[in-house]
C-alpha positions in Angstrom: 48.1 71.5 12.5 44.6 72.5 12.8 43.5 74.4 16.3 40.3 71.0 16.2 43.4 68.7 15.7 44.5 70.2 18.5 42.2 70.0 20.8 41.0 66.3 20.2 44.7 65.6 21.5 44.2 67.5 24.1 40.3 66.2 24.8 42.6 62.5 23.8 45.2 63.0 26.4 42.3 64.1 29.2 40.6 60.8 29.2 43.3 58.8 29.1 45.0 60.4 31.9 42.0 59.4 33.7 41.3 55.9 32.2 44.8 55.5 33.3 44.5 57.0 37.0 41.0 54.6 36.9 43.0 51.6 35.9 45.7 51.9 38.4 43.5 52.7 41.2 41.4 49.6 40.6 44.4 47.5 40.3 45.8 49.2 43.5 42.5 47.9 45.3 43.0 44.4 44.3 46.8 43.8 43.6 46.3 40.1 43.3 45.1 41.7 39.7 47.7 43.6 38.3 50.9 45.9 39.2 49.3 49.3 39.8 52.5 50.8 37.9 52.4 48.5 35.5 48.8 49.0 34.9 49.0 52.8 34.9 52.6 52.6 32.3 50.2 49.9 29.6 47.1 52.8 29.6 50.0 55.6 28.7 51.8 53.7 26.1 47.9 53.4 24.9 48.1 57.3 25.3 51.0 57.5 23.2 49.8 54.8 20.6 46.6 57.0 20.3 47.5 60.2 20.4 51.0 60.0 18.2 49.1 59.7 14.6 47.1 62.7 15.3 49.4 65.0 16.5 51.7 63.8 13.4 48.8 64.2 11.1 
């Protein structure tokens, strides 16, 4: 794997993480939205649905 492979996983996995902390802690300020955990769990399967081909490629 290629070190620019590499670090678009890593730039990948950065901005998820905080999509994902973003996501539960707008559904944590209006729960009548969404399950905070459940919120934060769909955004890192996303993660994992993103990341996974590039990291295997």
């Amino acid at each position: 794997m290629s070190s620019s492979a590499l670090l678009l996983a890593l730039l990948l996995v950065l901005v998820a993480a905080l999509v994902a902390g973003q996501l539960s802690y707008v559904a944590y300020r209006h729960p009548a939205a969404a399950t905070p955990m459940l919120v934060g769990l769909a955004a890192v399967t996303v993660l994992v649905a993103v990341v996974m081909p590039v990291v295997v490629r």
